[in-house]
C-alpha positions as CSV (number, residue, x, y, z in Angstrom):
1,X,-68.3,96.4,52.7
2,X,-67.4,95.4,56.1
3,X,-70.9,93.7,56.4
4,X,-70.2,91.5,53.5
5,X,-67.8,89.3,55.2
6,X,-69.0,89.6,58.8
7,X,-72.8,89.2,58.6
8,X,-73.8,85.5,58.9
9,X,-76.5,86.2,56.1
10,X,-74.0,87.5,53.4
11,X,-72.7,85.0,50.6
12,X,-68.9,85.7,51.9
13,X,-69.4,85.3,55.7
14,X,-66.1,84.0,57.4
15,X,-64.4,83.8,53.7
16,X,-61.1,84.9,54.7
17,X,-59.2,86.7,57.2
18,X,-60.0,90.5,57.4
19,X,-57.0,93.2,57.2
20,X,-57.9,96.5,58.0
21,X,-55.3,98.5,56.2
22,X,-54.0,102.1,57.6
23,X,-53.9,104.7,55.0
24,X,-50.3,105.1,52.8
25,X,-48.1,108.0,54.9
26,X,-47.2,111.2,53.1
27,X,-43.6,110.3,52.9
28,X,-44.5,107.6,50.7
29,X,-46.8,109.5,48.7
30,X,-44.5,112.3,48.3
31,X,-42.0,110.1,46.8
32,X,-43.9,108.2,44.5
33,X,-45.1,111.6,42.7
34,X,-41.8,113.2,42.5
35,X,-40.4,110.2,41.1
36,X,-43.4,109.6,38.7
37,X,-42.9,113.4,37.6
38,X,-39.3,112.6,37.3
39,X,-40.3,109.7,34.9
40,X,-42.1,111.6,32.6
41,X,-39.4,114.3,31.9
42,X,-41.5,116.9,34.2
43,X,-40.6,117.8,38.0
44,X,-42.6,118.5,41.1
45,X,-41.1,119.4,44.6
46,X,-41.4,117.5,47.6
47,X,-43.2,119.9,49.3
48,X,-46.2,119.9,46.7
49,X,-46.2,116.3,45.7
50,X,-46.6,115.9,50.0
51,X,-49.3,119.1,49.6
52,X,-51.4,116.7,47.3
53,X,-51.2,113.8,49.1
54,X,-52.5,116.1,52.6
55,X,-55.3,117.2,49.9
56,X,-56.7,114.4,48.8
57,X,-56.4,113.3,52.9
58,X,-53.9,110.5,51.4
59,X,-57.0,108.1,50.2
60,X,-55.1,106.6,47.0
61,X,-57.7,106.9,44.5
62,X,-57.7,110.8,45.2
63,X,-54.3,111.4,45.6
64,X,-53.5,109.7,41.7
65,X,-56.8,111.3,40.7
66,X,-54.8,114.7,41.8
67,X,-51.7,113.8,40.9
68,X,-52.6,112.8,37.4
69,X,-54.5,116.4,37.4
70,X,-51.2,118.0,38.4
71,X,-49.6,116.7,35.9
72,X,-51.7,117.4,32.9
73,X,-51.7,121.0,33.8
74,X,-47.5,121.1,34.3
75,X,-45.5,122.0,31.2
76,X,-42.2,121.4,33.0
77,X,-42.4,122.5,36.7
78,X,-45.3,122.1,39.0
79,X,-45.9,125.1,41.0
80,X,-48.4,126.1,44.0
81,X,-50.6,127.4,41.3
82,X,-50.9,124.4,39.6
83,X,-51.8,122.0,42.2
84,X,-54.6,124.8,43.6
85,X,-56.2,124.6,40.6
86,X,-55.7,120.9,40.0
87,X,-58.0,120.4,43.5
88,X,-60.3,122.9,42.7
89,X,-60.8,121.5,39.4
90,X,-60.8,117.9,41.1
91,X,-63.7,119.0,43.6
92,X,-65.9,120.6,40.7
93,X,-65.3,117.2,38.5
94,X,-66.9,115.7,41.6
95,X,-69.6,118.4,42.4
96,X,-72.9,116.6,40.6
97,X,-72.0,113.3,42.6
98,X,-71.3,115.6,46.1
99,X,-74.4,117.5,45.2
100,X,-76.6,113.9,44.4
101,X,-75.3,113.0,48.1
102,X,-76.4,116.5,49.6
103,X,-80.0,116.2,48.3
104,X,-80.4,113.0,49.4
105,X,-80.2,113.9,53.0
106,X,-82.3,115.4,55.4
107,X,-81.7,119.8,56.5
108,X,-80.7,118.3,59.9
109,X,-78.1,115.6,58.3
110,X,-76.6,118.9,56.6
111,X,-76.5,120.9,59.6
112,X,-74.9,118.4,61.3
113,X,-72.5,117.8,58.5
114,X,-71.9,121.8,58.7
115,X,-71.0,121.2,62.9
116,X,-68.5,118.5,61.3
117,X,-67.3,120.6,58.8
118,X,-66.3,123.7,61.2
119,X,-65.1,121.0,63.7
120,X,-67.3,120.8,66.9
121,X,-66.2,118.5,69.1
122,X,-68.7,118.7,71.4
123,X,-72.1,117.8,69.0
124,X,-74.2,117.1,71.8
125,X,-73.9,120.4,73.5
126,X,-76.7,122.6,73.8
127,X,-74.3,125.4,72.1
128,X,-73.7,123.2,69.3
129,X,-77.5,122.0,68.9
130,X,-78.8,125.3,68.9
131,X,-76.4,126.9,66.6
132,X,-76.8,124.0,63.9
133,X,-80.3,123.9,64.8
134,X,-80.0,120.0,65.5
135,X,-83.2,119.3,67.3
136,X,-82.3,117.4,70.4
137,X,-79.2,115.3,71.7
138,X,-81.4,112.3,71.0
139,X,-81.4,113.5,67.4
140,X,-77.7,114.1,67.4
141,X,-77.4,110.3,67.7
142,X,-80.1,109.3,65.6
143,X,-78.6,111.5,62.7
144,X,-75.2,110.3,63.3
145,X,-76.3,106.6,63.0
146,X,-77.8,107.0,60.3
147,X,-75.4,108.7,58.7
148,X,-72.6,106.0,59.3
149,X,-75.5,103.4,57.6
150,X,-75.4,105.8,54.4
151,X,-71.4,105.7,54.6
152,X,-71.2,109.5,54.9
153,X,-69.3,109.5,58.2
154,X,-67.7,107.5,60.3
155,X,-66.3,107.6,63.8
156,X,-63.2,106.3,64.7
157,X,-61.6,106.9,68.4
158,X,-64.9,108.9,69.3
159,X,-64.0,111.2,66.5
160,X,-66.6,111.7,63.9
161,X,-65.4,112.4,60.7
162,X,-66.3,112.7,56.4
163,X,-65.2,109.5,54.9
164,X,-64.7,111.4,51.7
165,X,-62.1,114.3,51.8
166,X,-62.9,115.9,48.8
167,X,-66.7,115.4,49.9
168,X,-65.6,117.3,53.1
169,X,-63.7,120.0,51.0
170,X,-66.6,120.5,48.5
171,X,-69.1,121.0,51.5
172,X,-66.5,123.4,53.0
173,X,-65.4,125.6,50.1
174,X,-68.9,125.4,47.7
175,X,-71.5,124.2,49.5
176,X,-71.3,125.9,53.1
């Protein structure tokens, strides 16, 4: 997206000022779902309405897409039970589109998604290369590129991480 308004060969180069915006606290979160449960004659404590914001990683689309999950499956009270089974239900809604993603990279892209997954810090290493079975260092950066181009990851801070959390939680709790 970021190459739409930045590239001098795309239709909206220079069109406005960019804002880069930070992600919506938990606090905030928390409050808005307890008070939306509270609208609708149902309740949800703070603690869970802040556990499904931290689910969902607070990206807005998934945190409503859980909430809303939540709150179809509550009678009255949400309870722990409730909103585990709302994300797990939330990953598997999302599992052919996680899976589409999956196929469409390489064994070494996964491997190297795996190394993300179970939080290497050090990707380069030869520890980490050999257990992932990543090839070479030189490899490491070439599949890390090109995973940024396909929006996969990102790095941010010299931390690599999953642009999609529920992506990250569908390779962690299905797929690996």
């Amino acid at each position: 997206m970021l190459e739409v308004f930045s590239s001098p060969s795309m239709p909206f180069y220079n069109f406005g000022a960019m804002m880069f915006l930070q992600k919506i606290t938990t606090e905030v979160w928390t409050e808005f779902i307890v008070k939306q449960f509270d609208n609708s004659g149902k309740s949800i404590s703070n603690e869970l309405a802040a556990q499904i914001a931290e689910y969902a990683d607070r990206h807005s689309y998934y945190v409503q897409q859980l909430a809303q999950l939540c709150w179809f499956n509550t009678k009255k009270t949400a309870n722990a039970e409730i909103v585990e089974d709302s994300f797990h239900t939330l990953i598997l809604q999302l599992s052919l589109l996680f899976q589409t993603i999956t196929d469409a990279l390489s064994t070494t892209q996964i491997n190297f998604l795996h190394a993300i997954v179970n939080e290497e810090e050090k990707l380069s290493s030869k520890d980490v290369i050999n257990k992932y079975k990543l090839g070479t260092s030189a490899n490491v950066t070439r599949m890390k590129n090109a995973l940024i181009g396909k929006e996969v990851i990102d790095q941010l801070d010299g931390n690599i991480y999953i642009l999609d959390s529920i992506y990250r939680a569908w390779l962690k709790m299905l797929y690996f």
